[in-house]
C-alpha positions as CSV (number, residue, x, y, z in Angstrom):
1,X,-9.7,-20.9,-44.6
2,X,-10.6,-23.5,-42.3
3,X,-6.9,-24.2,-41.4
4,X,-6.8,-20.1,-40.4
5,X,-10.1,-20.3,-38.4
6,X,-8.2,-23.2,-36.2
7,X,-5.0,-20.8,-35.5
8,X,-7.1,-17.7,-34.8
9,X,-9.5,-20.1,-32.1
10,X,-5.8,-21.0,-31.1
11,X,-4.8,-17.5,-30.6
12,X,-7.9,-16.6,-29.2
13,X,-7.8,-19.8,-26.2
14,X,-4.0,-18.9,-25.4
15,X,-5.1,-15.2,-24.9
16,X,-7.7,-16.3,-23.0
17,X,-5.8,-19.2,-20.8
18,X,-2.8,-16.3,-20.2
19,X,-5.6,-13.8,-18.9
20,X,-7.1,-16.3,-16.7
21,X,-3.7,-17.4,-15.3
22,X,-3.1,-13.7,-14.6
23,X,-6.4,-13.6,-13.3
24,X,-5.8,-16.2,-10.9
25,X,-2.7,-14.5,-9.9
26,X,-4.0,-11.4,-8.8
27,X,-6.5,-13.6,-7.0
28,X,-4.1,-15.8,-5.5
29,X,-2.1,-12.3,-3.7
30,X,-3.0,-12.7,0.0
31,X,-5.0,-10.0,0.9
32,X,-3.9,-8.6,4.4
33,X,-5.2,-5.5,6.4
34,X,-3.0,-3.6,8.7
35,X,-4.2,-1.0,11.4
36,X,-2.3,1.7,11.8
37,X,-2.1,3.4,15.6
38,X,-2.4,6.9,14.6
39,X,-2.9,9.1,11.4
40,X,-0.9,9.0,8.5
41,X,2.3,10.4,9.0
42,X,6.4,9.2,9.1
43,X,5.7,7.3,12.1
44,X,4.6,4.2,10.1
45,X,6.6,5.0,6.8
46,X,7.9,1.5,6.4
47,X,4.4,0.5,5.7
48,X,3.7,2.9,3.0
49,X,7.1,2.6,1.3
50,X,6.1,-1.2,1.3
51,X,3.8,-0.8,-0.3
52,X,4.4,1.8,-2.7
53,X,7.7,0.2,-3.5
54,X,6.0,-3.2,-4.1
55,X,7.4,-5.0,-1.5
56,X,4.1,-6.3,-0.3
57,X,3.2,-6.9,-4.1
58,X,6.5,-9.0,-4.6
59,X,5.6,-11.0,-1.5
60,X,2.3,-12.6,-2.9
61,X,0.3,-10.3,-0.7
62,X,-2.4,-7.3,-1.3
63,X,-2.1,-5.0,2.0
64,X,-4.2,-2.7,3.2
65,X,-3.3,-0.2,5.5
66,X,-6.1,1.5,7.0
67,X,-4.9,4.9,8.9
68,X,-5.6,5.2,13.1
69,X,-7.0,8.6,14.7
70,X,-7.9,9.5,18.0
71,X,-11.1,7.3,18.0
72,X,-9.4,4.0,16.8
73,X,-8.4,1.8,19.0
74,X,-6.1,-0.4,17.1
75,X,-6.8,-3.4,19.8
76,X,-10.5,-3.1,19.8
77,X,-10.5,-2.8,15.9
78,X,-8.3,-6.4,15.7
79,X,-10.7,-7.9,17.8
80,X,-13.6,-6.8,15.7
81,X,-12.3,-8.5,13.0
82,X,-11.5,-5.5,11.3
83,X,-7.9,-5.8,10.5
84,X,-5.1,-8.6,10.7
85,X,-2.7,-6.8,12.1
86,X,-2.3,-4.1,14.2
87,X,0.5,-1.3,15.4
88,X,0.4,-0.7,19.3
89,X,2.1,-0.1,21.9
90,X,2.7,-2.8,24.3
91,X,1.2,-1.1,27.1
92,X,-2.0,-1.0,25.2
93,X,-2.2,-4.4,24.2
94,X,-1.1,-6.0,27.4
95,X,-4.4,-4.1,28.8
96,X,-6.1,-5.2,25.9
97,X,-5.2,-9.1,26.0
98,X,-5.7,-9.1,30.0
99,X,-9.5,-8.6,29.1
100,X,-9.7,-11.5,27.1
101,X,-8.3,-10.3,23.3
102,X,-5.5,-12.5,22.7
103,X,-2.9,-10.1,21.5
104,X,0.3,-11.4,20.1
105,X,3.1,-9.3,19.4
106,X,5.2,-10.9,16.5
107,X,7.6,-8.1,15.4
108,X,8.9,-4.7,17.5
109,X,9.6,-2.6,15.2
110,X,10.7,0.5,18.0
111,X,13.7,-1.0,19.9
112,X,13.9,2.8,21.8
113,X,11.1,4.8,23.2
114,X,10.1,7.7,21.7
115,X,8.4,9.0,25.1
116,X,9.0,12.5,27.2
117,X,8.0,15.0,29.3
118,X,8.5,18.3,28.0
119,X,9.1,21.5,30.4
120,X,9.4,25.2,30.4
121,X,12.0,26.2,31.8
122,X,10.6,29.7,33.0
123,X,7.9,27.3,34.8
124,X,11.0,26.5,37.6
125,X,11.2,22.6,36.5
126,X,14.7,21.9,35.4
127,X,15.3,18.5,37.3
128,X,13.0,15.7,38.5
129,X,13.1,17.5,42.1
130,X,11.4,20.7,40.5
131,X,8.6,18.5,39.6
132,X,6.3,18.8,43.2
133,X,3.8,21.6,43.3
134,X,3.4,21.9,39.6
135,X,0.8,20.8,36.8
136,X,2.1,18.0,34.3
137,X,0.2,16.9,30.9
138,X,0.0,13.1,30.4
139,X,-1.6,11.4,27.7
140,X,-4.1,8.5,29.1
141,X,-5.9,5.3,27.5
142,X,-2.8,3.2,28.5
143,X,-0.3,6.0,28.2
144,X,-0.3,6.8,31.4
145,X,1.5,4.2,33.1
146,X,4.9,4.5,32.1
147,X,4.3,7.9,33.9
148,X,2.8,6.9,37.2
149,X,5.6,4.1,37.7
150,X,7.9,6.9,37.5
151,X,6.6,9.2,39.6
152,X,6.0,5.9,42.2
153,X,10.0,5.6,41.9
154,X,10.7,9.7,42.8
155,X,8.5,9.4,45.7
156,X,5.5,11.9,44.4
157,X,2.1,11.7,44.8
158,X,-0.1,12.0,41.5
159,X,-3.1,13.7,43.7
160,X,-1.8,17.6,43.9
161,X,-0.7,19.5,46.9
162,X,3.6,21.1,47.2
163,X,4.8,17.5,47.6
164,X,3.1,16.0,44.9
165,X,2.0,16.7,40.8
166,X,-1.6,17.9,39.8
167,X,-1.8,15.5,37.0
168,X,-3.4,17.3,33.7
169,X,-5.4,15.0,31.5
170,X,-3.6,16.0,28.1
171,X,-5.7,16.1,24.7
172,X,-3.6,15.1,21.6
173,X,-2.2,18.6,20.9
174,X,0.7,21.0,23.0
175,X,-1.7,24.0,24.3
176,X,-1.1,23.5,27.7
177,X,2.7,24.3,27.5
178,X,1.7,27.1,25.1
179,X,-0.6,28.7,27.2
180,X,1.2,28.0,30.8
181,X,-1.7,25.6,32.2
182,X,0.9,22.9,32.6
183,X,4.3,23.4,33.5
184,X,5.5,20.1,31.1
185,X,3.3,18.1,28.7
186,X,3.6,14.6,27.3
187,X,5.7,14.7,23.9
188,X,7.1,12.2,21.4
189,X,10.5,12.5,20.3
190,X,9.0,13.2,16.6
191,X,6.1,14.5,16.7
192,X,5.1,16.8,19.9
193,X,8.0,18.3,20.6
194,X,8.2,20.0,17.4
195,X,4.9,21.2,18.1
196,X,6.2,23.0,20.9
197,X,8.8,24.2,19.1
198,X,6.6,25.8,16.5
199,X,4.5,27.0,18.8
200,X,7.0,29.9,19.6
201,X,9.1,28.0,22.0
202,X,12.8,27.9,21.8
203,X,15.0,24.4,22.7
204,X,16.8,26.1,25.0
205,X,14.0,27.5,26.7
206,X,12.9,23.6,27.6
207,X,14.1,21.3,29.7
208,X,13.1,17.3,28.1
209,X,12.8,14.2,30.5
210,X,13.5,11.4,28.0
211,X,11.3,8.1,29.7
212,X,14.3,6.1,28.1
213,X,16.9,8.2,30.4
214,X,15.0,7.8,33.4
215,X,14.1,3.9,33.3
216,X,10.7,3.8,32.8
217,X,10.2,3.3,29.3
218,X,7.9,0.9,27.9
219,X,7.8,-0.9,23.9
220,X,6.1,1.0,21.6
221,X,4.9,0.4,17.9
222,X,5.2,-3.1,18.0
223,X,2.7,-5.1,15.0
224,X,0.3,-7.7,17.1
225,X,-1.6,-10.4,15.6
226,X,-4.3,-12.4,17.5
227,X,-3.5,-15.8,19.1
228,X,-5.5,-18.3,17.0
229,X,-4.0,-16.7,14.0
230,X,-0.8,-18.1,15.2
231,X,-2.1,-21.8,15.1
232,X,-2.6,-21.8,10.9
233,X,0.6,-22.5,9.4
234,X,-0.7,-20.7,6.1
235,X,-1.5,-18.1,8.3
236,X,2.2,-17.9,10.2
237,X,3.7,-17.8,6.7
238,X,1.7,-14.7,5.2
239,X,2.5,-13.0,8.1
240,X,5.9,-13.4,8.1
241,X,5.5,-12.5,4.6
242,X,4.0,-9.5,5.9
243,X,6.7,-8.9,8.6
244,X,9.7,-9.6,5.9
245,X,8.3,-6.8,3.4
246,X,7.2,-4.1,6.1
247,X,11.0,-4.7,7.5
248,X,12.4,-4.4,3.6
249,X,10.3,-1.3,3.8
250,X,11.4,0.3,7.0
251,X,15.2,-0.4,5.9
252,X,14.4,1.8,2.8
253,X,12.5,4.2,4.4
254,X,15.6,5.2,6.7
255,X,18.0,5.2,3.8
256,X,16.0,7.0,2.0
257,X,14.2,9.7,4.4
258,X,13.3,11.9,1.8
259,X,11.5,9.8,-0.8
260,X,10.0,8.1,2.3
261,X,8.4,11.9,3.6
262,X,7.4,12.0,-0.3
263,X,5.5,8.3,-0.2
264,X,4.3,9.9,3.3
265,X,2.8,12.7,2.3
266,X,1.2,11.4,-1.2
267,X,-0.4,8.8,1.1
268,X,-2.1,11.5,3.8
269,X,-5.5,11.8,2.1
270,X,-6.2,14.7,4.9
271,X,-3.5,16.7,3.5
272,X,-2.9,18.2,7.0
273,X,1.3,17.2,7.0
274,X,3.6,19.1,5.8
275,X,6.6,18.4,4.2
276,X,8.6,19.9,7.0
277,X,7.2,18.7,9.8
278,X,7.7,14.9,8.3
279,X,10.7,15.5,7.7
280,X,12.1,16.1,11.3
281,X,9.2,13.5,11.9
282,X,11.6,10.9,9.4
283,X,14.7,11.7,10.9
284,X,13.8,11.1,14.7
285,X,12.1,8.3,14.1
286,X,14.9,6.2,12.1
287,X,16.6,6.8,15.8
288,X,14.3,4.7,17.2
289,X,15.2,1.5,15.3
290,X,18.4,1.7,16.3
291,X,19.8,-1.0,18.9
292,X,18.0,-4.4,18.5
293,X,19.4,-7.2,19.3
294,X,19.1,-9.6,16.3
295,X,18.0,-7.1,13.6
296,X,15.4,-4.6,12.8
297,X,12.0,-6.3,13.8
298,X,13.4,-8.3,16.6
299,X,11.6,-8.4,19.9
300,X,14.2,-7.9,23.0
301,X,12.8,-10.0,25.8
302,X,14.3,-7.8,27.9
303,X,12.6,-4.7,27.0
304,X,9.6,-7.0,26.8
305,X,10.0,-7.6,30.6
306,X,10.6,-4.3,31.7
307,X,7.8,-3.2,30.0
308,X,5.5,-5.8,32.1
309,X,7.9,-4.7,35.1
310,X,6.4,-0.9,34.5
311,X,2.9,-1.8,34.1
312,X,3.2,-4.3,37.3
313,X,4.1,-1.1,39.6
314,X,3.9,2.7,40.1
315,X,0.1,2.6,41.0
316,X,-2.5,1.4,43.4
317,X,-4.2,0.0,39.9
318,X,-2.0,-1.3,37.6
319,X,-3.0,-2.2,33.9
320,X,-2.2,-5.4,34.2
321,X,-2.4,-8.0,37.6
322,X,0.0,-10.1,36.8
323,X,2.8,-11.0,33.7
324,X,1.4,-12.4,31.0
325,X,1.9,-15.6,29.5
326,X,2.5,-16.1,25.0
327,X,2.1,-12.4,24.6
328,X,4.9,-12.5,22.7
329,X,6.6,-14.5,19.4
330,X,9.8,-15.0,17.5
331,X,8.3,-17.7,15.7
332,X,7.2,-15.0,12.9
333,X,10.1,-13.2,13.1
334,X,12.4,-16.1,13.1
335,X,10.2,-17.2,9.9
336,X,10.7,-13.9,7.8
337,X,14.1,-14.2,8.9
338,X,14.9,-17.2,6.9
């Protein structure tokens, strides 16, 4: 009897030494919080497919991905202390770190902008030279400037009148195409357009100004970390733990568009996307990893420059007064990498 009561205490102090070691690995998962730029939607399906696939999980990290909206800043939220790293676009966080948050970017994810001006046709703007005397929609916050550098570099004025363009301070939806106030309107390759499409609008009824055609495009979705972060070693390694699973993530996500809409959708606590939607959403997006340099993730310096290039000219203001210094890594990069 007593020789029983021993193995069951045995028993009992293995059970209870394997639930503690389990214990302590669940604790031991680096917790990391990721702010997204903009709802939930394809445009960041890497992330969710990283995490729903357990890439995050098999990294030794427990990610949070906390969704954007029109009233996030991803920049401001970072330097709150409110996430560890964020998605931006560079334009963005240049403006952001030139007022004293030290912005890092340590992985591109875009390599091709997804930027363009959208025009009716029956409006009379076919061709850049059409674009004097008429209204154009451009998002602002930072948006902005890829567009008055290329206006600068056609000659137009931004303040009205039949040589120059009434500039039309677009909200985050396509009405002003729809409803002829504008005669184009800011657009993303994968998200806007479509709108415009189903809004009643056919393709060949448009004419599209892609900012990548015309030379003025600037890095988007990019994930940025803040400087001091970049000084821990423990801290370089999670992220580039971070970086090596959301890049495992996006690699699955374009090989596998449609269980990445599905991972998408059952992640879109709104429930305002649609299947459809995301789909073309999936499709133009995986375009816009196409073309780095070293890999998917990799930061081209010289997009990186012409980026600072754009935001150095175009207007009497620019976002930035002069190029920045360590607003960019490879360290991370290089580390994931490995």
């Amino acid at each position: 009897m007593k020789n029983r009561s021993l193995a069951t205490l045995a028993t009992t102090a293995l059970v209870s030494a394997a639930a503690a070691l389990s214990a302590s690995g669940a604790e031991a998962a680096d917790a990391i919080t990721l702010q997204l730029k903009w709802v939930t939607q394809a445009q960041f399906a890497g992330y969710y497919v990283a995490q729903d696939k357990g890439f995050y999980k098999d990294a030794g990290l427990d990610v949070t991905i906390k969704a954007g909206g029109p009233d996030i800043n991803p920049s401001q939220v970072i330097a709150a202390g409110g996430a560890d790293v964020v998605v931006d676009w560079m334009p963005s966080a240049l403006a952001t770190r030139e007022k004293g948050v030290p912005l890092v970017n340590i992985a591109q994810m875009f390599q091709r902008s997804g930027m363009e001006l959208t025009c009716r046709n029956d409006s009379g703007v076919t061709a850049t030279k059409d674009f004097p005397g008429h209204t154009l929609g451009v998002w602002f916050g930072g948006n902005e400037y890829p567009f008055l550098s290329w206006m600068s570099k056609l000659g137009y004025s931004t303040d009205g009148g039949a040589k120059g363009v009434t500039v039309l301070k677009q909200g985050f939806n396509v009405d002003p195409i729809l409803q002829k106030q504008a005669a184009c309107v800011s657009t993303m390759t994968y998200n806007e357009y479509w709108q415009v499409i189903d809004g009643g609008l056919k393709p060949e009824e448009l004419t599209v100004f892609k900012y990548s055609d015309e030379g003025v495009a600037t890095l988007e979705d990019g994930l940025y970390t803040l400087g001091p972060s970049l000084k821990d070693p423990k801290m370089v390694d999670k992220l580039a733990r971070f970086v090596k699973a959301s890049i495992k993530g996006w690699e699955y996500a374009i090989k596998n568009q449609p269980e990445a809409v599905k991972i998408v959708l059952d992640n879109d606590a709104s429930g305002a996307q649609t299947e459809e939607h995301q789909t073309k959403m999936m499709s133009e997006i995986a375009k816009l990893f196409e073309g780095g340099a070293k890999g998917t993730g990799y930061l081209d310096e010289k997009a990186a420059d012409q980026t600072v290039s754009i935001l150095l000219s175009g207007t009497s203001d620019p976002v930035i007064s002069k190029k920045p210094e360590g607003a960019w890594t490879h360290e991370v990069w290089d580390k994931a990498a490995m």
